[in-house]
SEFILUM-751726 format. One line per field, with one value per atom (N, C-alpha, C): x, y negated, z; residue number from 1; chain. Coordinates in pm, whole numbers, plus 50000, padded with zeros to 5 digits. Example, Ala and Ser with C-alpha at 12.3 -4.5 7.8 and 13.67 -1.06 7.14 Angstrom:
! residues 2
px	(51319, 51230, 51320, 51285, 51367, 51290)
py	(50569, 50450, 50330, 50225, 50106, 49997)
pz	(50780, 50780, 50780, 50708, 50714, 50787)
n	(1, 1, 1, 2, 2, 2)
chain	(A, A, A, A, A, A)
//
This chain:
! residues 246
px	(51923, 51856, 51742, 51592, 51513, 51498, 51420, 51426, 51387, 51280, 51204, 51342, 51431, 51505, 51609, 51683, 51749, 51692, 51573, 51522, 51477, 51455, 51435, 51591, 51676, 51825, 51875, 51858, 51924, 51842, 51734, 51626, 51627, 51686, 51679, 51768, 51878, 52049, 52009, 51960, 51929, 51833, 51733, 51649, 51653, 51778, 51749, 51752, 51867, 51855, 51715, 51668, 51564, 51465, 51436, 51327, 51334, 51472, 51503, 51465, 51484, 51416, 51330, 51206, 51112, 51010, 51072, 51015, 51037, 51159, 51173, 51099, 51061, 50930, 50809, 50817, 50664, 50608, 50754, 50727, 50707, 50734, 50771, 50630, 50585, 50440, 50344, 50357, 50170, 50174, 50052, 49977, 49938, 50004, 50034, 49848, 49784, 49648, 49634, 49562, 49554, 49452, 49479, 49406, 49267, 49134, 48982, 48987, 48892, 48818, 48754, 48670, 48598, 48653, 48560, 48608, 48740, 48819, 48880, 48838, 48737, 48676, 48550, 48493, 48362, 48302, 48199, 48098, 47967, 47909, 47814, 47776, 47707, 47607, 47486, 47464, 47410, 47433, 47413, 47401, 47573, 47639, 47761, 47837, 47878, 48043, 48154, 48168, 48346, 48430, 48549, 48600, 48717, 48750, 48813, 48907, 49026, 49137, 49184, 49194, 49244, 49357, 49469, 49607, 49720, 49786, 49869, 49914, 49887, 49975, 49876, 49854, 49746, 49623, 49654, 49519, 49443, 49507, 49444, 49377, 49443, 49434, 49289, 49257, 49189, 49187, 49314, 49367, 49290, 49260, 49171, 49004, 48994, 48852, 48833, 48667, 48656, 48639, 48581, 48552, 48596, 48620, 48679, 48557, 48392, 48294, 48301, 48333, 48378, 48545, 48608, 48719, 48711, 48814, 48866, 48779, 48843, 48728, 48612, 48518, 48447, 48348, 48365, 48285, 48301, 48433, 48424, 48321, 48363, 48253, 48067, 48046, 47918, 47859, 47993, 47909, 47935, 48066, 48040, 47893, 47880, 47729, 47617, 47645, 47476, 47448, 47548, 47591, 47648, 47657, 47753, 47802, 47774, 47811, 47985, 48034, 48188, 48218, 48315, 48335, 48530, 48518, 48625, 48717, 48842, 48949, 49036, 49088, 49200, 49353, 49430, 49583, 49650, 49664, 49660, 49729, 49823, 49927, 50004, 49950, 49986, 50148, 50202, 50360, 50426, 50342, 50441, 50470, 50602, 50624, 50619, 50707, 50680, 50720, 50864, 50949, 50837, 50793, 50699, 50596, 50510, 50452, 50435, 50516, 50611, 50592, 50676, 50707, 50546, 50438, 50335, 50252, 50256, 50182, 50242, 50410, 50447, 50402, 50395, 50371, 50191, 50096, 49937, 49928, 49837, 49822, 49721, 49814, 49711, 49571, 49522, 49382, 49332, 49196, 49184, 49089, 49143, 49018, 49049, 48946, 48885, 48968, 48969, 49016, 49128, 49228, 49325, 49356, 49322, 49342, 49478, 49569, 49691, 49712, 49664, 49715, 49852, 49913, 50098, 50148, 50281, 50361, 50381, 50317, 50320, 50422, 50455, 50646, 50706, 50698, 50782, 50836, 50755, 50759, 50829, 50752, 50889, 50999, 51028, 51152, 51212, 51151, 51244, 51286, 51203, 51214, 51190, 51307, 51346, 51212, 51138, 51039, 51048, 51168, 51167, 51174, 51263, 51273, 51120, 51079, 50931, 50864, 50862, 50810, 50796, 50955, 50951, 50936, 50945, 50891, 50765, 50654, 50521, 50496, 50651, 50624, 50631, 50707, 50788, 50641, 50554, 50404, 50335, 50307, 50230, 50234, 50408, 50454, 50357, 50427, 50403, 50271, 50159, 49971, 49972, 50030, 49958, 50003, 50097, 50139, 50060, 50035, 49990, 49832, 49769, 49665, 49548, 49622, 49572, 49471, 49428, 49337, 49358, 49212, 49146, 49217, 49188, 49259, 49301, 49422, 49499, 49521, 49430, 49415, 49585, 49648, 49771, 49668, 49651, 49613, 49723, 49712, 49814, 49846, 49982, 50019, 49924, 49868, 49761, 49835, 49735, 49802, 49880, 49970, 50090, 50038, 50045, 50068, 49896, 49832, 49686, 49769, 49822, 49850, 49883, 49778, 49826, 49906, 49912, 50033, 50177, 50181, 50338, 50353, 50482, 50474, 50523, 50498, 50602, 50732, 50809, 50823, 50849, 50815, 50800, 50674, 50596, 50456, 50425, 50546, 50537, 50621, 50742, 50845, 50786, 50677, 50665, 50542, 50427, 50380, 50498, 50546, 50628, 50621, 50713, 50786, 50670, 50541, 50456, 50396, 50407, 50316, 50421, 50543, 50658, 50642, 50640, 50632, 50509, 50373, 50272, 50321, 50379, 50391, 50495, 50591, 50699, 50599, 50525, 50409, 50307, 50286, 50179, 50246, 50327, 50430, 50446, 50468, 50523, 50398, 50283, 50153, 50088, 50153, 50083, 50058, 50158, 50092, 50088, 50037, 50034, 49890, 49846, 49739, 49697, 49536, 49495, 49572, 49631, 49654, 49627, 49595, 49559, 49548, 49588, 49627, 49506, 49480, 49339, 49367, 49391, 49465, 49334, 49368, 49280, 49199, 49132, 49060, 49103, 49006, 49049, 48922, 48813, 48752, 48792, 48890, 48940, 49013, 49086, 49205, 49111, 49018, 48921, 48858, 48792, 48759, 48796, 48930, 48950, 49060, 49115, 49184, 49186, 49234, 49165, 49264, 49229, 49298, 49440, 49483, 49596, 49714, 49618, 49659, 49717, 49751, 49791, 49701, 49638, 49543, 49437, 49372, 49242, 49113, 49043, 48901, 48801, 48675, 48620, 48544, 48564, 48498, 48591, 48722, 48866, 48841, 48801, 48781, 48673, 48538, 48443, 48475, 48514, 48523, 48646, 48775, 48854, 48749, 48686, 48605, 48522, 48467, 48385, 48409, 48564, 48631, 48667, 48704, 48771, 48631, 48532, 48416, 48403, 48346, 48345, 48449, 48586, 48671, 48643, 48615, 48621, 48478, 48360, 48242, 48218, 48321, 48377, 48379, 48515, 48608, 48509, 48434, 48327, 48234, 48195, 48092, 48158, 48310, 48376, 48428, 48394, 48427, 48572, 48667, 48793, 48764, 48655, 48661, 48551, 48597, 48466, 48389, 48260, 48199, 48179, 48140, 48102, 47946)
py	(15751, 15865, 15813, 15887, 15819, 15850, 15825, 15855, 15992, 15989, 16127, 16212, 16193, 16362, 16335, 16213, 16189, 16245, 16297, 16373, 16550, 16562, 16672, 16762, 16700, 16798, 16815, 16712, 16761, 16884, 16835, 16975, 17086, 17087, 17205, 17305, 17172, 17290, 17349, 17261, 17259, 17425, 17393, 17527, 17575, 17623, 17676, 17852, 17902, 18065, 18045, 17998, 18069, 18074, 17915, 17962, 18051, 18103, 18192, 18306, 18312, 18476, 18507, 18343, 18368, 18434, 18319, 18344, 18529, 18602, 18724, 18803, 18742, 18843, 18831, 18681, 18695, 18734, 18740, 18812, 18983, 19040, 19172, 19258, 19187, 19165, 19164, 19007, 18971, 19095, 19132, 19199, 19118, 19214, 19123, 19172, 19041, 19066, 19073, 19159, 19139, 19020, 18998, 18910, 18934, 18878, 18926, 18985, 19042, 19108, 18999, 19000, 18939, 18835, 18843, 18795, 18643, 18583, 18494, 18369, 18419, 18328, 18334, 18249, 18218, 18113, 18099, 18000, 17991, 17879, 17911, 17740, 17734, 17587, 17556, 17435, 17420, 17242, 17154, 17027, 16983, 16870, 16856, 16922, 16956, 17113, 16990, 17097, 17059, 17127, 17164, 17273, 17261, 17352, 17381, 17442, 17421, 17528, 17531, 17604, 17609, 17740, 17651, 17721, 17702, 17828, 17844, 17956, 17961, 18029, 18098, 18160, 18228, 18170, 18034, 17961, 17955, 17939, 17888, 18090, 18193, 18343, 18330, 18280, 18338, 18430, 18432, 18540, 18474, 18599, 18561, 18544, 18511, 18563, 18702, 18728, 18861, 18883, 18789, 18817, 18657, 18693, 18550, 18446, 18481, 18396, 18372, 18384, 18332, 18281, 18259, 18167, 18032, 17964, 17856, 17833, 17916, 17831, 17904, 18013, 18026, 17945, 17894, 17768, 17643, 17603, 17478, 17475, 17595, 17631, 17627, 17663, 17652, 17506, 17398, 17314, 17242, 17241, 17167, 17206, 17365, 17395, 17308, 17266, 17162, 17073, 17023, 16893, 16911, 17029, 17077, 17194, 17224, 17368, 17368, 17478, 17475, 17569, 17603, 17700, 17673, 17776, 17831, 17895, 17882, 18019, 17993, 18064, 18077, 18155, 18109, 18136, 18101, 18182, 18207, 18369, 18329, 18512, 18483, 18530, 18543, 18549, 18446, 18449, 18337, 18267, 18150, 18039, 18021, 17896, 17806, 17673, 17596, 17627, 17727, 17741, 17890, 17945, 18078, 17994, 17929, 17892, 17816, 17722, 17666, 17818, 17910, 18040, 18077, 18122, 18132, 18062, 17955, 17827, 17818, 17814, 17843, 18001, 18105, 18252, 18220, 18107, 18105, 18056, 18098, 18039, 17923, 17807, 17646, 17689, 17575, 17535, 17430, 17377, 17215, 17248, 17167, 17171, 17003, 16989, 16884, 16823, 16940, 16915, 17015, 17019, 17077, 17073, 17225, 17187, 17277, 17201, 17283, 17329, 17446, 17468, 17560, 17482, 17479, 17400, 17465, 17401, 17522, 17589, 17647, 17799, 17780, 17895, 17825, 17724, 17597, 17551, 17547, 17486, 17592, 17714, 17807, 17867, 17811, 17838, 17740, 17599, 17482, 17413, 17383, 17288, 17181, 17112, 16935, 16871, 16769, 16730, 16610, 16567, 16499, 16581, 16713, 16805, 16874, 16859, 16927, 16877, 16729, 16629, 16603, 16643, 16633, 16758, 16857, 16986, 16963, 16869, 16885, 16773, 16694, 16620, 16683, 16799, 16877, 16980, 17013, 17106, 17023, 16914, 16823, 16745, 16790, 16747, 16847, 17017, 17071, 17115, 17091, 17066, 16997, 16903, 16817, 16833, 16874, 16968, 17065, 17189, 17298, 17267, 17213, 17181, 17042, 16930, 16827, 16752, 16791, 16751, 16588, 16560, 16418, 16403, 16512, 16478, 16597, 16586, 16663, 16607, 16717, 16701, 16771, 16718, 16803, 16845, 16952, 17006, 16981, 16895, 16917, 17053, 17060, 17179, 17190, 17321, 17321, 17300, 17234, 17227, 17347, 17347, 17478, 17451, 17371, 17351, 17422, 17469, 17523, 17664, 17720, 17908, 17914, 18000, 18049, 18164, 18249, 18374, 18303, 18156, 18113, 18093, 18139, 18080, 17975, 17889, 17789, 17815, 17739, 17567, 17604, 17738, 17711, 17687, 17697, 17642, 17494, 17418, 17287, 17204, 17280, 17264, 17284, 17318, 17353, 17310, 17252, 17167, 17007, 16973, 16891, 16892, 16976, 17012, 16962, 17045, 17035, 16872, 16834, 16675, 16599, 16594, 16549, 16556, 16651, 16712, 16636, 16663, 16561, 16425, 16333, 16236, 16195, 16290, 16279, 16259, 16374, 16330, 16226, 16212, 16096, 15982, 15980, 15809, 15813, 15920, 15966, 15943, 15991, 15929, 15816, 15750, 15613, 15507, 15570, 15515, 15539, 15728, 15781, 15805, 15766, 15743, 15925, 15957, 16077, 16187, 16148, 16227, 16202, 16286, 16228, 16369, 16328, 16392, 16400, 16530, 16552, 16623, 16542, 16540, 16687, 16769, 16805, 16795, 16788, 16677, 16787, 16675, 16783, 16898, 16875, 16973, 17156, 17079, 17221, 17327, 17209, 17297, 17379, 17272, 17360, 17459, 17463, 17578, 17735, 17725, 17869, 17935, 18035, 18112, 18280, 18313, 18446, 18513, 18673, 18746, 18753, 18723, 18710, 18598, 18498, 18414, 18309, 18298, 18269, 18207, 18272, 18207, 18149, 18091, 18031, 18154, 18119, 18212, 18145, 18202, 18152, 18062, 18001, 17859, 17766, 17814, 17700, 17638, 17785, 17765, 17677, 17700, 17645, 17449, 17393, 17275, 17237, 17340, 17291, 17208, 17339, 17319, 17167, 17173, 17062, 16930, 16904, 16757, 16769, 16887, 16849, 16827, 16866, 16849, 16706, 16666, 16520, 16434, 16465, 16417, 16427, 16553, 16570, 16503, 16548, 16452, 16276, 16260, 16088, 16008, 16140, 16088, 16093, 16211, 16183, 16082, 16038, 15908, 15811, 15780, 15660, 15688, 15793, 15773, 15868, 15866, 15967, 16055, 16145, 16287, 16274, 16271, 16282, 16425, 16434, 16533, 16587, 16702, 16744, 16759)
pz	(19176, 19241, 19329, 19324, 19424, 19519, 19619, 19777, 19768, 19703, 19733, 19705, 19551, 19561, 19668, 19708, 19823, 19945, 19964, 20036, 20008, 19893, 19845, 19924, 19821, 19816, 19991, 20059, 20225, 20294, 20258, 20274, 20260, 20107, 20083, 20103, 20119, 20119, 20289, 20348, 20543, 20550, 20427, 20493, 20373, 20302, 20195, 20249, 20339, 20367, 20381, 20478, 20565, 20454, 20345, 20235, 20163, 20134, 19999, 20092, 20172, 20286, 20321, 20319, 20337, 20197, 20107, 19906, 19850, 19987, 19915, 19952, 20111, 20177, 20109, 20025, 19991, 19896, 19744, 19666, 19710, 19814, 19808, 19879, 19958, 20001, 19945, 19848, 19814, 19663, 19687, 19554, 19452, 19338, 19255, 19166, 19168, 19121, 18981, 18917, 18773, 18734, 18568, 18516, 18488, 18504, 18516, 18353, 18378, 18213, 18175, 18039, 17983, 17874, 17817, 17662, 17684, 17586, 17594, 17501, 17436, 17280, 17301, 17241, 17223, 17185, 17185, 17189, 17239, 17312, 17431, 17376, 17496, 17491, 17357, 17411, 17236, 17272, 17134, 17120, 17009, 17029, 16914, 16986, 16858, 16893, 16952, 17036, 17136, 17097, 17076, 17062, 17180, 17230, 17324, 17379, 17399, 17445, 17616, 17637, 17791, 17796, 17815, 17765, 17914, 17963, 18056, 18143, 18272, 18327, 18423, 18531, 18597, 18581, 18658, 18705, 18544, 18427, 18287, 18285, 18318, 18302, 18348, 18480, 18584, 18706, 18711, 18839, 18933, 19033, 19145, 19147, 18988, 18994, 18926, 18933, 18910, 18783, 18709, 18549, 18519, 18386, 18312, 18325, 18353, 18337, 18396, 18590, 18695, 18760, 18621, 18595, 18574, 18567, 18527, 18358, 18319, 18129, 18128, 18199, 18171, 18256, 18408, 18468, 18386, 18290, 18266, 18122, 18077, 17935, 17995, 18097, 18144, 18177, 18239, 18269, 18160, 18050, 17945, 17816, 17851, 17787, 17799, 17902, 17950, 17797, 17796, 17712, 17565, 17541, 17408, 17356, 17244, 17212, 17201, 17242, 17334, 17253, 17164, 17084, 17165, 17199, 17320, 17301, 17357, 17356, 17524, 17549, 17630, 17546, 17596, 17568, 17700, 17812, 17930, 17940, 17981, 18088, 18253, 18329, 18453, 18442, 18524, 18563, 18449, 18365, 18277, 18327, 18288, 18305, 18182, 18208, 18127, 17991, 17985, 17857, 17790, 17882, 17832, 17743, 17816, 17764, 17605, 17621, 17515, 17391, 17401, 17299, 17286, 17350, 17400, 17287, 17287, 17209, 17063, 17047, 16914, 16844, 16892, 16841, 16790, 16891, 16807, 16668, 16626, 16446, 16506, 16415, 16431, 16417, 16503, 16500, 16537, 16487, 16534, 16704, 16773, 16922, 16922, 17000, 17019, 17165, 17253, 17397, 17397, 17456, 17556, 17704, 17785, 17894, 17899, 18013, 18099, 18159, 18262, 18337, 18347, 18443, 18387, 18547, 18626, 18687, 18859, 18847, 19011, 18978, 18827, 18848, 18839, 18725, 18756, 18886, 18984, 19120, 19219, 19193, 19219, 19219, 19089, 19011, 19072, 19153, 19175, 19068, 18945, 18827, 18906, 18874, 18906, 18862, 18971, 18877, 18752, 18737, 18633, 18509, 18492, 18394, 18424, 18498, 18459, 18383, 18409, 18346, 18199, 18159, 18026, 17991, 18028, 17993, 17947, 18002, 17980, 17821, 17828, 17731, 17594, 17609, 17474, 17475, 17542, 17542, 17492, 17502, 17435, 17280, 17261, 17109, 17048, 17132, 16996, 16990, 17088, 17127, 17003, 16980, 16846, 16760, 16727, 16602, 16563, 16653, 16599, 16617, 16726, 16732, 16727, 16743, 16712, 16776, 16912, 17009, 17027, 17029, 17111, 17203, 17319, 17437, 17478, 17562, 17646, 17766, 17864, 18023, 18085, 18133, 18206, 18374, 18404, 18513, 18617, 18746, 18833, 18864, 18930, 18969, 19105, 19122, 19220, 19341, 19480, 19625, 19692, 19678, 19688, 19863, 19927, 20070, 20124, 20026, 20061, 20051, 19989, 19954, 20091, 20173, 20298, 20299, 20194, 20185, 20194, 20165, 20200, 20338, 20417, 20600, 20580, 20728, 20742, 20780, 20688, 20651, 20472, 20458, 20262, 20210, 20326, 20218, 20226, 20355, 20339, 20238, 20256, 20134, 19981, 19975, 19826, 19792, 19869, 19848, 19864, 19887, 19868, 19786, 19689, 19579, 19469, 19495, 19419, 19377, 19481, 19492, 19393, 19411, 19365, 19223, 19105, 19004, 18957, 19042, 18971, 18990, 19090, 19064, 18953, 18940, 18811, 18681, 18660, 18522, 18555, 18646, 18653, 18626, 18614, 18580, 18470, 18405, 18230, 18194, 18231, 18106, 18143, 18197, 18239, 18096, 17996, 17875, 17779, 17812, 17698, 17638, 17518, 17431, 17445, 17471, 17428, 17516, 17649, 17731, 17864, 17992, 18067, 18193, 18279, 18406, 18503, 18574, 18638, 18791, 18852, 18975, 19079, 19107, 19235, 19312, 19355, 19420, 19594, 19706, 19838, 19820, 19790, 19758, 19714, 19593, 19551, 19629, 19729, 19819, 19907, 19970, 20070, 20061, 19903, 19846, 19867, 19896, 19956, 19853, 19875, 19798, 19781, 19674, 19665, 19801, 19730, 19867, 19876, 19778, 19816, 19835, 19873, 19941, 19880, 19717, 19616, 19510, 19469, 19356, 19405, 19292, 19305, 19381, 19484, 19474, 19381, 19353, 19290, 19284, 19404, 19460, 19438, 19417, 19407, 19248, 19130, 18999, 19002, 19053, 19021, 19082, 19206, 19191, 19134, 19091, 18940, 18842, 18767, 18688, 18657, 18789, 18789, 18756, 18804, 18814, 18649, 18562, 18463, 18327, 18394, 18278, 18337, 18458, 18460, 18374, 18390, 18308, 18133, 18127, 17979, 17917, 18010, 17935, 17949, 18072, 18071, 17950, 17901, 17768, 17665, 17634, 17542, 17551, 17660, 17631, 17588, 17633, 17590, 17424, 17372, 17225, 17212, 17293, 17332, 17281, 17287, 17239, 17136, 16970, 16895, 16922, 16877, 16883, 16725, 16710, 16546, 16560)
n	(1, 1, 1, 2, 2, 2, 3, 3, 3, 4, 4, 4, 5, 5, 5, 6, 6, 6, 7, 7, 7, 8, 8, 8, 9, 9, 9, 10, 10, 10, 11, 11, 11, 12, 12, 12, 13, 13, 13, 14, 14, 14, 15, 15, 15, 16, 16, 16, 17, 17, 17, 18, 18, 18, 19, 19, 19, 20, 20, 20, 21, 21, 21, 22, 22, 22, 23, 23, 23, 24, 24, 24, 25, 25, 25, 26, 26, 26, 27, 27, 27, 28, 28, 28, 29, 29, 29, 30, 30, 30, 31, 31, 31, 32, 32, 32, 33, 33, 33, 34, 34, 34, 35, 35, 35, 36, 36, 36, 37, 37, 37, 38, 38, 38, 39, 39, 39, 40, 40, 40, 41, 41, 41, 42, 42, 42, 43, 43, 43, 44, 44, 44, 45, 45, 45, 46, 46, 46, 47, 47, 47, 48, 48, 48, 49, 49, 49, 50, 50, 50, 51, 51, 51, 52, 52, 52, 53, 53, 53, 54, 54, 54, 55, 55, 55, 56, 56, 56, 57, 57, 57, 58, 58, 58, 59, 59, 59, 60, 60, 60, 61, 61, 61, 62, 62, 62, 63, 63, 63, 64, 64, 64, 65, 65, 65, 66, 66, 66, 67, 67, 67, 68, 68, 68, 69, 69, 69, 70, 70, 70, 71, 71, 71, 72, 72, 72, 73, 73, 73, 74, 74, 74, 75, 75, 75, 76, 76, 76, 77, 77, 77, 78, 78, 78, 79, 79, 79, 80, 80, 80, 81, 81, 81, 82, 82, 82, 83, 83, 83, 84, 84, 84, 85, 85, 85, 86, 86, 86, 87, 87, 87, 88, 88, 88, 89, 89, 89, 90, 90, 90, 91, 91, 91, 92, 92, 92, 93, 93, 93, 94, 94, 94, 95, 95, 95, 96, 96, 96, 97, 97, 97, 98, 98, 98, 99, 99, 99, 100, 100, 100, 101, 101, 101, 102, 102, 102, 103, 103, 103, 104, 104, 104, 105, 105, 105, 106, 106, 106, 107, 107, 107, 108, 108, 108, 109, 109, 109, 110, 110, 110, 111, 111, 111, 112, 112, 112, 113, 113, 113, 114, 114, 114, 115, 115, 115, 116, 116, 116, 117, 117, 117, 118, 118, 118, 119, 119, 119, 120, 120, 120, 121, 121, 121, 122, 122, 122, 123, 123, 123, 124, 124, 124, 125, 125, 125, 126, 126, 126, 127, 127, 127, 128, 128, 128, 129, 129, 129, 130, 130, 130, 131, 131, 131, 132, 132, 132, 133, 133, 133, 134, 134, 134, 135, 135, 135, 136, 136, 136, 137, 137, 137, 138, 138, 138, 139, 139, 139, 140, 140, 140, 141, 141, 141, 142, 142, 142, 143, 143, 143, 144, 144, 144, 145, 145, 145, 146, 146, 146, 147, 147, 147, 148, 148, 148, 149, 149, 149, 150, 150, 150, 151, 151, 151, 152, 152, 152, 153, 153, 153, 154, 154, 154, 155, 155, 155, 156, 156, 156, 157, 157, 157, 158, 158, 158, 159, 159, 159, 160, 160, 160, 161, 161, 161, 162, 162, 162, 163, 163, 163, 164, 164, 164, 165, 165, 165, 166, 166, 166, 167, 167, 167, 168, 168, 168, 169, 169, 169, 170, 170, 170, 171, 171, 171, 172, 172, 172, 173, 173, 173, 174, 174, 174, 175, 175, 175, 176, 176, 176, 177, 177, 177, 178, 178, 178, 179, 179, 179, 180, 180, 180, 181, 181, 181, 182, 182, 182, 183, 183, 183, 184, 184, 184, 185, 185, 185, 186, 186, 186, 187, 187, 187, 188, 188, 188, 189, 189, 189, 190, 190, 190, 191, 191, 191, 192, 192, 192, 193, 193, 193, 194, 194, 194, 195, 195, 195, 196, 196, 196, 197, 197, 197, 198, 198, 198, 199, 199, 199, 200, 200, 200, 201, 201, 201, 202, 202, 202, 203, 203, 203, 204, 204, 204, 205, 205, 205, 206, 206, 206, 207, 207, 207, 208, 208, 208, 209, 209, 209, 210, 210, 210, 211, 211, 211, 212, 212, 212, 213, 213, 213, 214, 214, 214, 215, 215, 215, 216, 216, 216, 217, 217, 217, 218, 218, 218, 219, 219, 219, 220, 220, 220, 221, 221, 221, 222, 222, 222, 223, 223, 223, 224, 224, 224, 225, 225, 225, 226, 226, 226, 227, 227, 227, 228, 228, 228, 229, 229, 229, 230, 230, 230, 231, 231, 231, 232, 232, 232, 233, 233, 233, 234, 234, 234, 235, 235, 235, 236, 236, 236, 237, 237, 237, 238, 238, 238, 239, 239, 239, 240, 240, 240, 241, 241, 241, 242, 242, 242, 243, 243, 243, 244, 244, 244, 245, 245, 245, 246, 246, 246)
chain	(A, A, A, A, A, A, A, A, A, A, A, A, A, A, A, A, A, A, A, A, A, A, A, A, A, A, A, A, A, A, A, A, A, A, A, A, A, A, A, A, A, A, A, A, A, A, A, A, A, A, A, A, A, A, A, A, A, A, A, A, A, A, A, A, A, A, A, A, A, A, A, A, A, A, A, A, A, A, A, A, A, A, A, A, A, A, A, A, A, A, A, A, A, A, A, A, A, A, A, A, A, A, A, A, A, A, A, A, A, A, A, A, A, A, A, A, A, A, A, A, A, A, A, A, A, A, A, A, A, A, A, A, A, A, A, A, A, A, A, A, A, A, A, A, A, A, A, A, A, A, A, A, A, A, A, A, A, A, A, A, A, A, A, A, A, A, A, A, A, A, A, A, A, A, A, A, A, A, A, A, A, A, A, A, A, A, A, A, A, A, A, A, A, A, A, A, A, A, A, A, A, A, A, A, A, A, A, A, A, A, A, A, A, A, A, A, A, A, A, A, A, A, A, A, A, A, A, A, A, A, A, A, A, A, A, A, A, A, A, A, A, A, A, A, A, A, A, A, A, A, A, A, A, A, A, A, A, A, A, A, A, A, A, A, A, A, A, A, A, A, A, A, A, A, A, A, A, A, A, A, A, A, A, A, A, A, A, A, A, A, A, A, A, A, A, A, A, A, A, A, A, A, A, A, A, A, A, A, A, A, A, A, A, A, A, A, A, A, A, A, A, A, A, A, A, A, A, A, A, A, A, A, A, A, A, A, A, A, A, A, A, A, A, A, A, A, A, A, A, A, A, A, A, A, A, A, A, A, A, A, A, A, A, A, A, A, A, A, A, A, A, A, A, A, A, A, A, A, A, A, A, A, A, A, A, A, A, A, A, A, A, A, A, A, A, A, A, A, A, A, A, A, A, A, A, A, A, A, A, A, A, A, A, A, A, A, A, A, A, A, A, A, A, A, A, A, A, A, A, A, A, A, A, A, A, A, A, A, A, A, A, A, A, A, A, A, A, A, A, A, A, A, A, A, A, A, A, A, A, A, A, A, A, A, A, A, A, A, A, A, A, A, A, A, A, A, A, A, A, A, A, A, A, A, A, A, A, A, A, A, A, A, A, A, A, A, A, A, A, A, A, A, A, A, A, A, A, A, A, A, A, A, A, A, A, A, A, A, A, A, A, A, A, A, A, A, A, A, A, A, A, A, A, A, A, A, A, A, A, A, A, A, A, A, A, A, A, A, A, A, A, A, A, A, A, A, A, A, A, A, A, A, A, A, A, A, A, A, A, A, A, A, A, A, A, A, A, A, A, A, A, A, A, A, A, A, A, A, A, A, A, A, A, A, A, A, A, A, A, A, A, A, A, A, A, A, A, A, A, A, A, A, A, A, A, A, A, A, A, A, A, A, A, A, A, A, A, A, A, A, A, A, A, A, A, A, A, A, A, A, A, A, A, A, A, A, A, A, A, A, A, A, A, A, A, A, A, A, A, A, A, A, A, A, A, A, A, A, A, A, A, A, A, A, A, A, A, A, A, A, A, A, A, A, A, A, A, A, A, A, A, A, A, A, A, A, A, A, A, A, A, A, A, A, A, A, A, A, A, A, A, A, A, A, A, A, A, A, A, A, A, A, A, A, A, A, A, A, A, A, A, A, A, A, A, A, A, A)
//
């Protein structure tokens, strides 16, 4: 057993009433925001085709912004436009977790993309998925990514800075950023040598960025320096040959 869950479990049993009382106020409270309008497919840019998926759970939806073009894939589709025609989809529903998702990804009809992004882990994290079973949760999303789809590369999106959601009070929004940091470091050890996959940590930028109104999701300044770090990442991989182009 490691330190960290040797620390996790005294914690939790210690402040578990008061979190579970605090998690009921906060579901019962925050407004529950819908997912933006605007298309989920496309194609934009010009120069060699990328093809592209960005597949998950709010943050992949766009909750919190106002239109999908001021989301998560429609900023990363803009700045990968500079550089490349982006022929696009989302497969994204507010409230999945890892096993939704999973059913989510088996119910799409195959297709080839070039890239896969994740965003995936913040019901997980609320649900209190162990982060080693998270871990391999992300490993069994990634079997069946290359099965049905066959991508260059697959970015795992950290679970976003839970300890930034100011709609959580203290001591659950410290407890669960915990929780959260924990879970990325569980996958960050698991792909340490995995070929054509690769983990895209947050940066502090993003946290600072702000959050929408309800205190929970991304605002659209949170999406846009998301965005930013994972095209640096993704047009990285393309110069090094990682991601062919068509």
């Amino acid at each position: 057993m490691t330190a960290a869950r040797w620390l996790r479990l005294p914690v939790l049993c210690l402040l578990c009433p008061l979190l579970w009382l605090q998690a009921r106020h906060v579901r019962r409270v925050t407004p529950r925001m819908p997912e933006p309008p605007g298309s989920r497919a496309g194609t934009d840019g010009c120069g060699p085709l990328v093809r592209l998926l960005v597949a998950g759970d709010s943050g992949a939806a766009g909750v919190g912004a106002p239109t999908q073009e001021q989301a998560l894939c429609g900023q990363l589709v803009r700045l990968l436009g500079r550089h490349h025609t982006v022929q696009w989809r989302v497969l994204a529903v507010n409230g999945l977790d890892s096993l939704g998702l999973l059913k989510l990804l088996q119910d799409a009809p195959c297709a080839q993309f070039d890239v896969v992004v994740l965003s995936m882990g913040a019901n997980d994290a609320t649900g209190l998925c162990a982060p080693l079973r998270w871990a391999a949760w992300q490993g069994r999303l990634a079997e069946l990514i290359e099965q049905r789809f066959a991508p260059a590369l697959l970015v795992h999106s950290a679970v976003p800075p839970m300890h930034a959601c100011l709609a959580l009070p203290q001591p659950l929004r410290w407890f669960m950023g915990h929780w959260a940091r924990q879970m990325n470091q569980s996958l960050s050890r698991l792909l340490c040598e995995k070929a054509g996959r690769t983990m895209h940590w947050h940066p502090d930028a993003t946290a600072t960025a702000g959050m929408a109104e309800d205190g929970i999701h991304p605002s659209t300044g949170f999406y846009a320096a998301w965005a930013d770090g994972l095209s640096q990442r993704i047009l990285g991989a393309r110069a090094t040959g990682a991601v062919a182009a068509g």
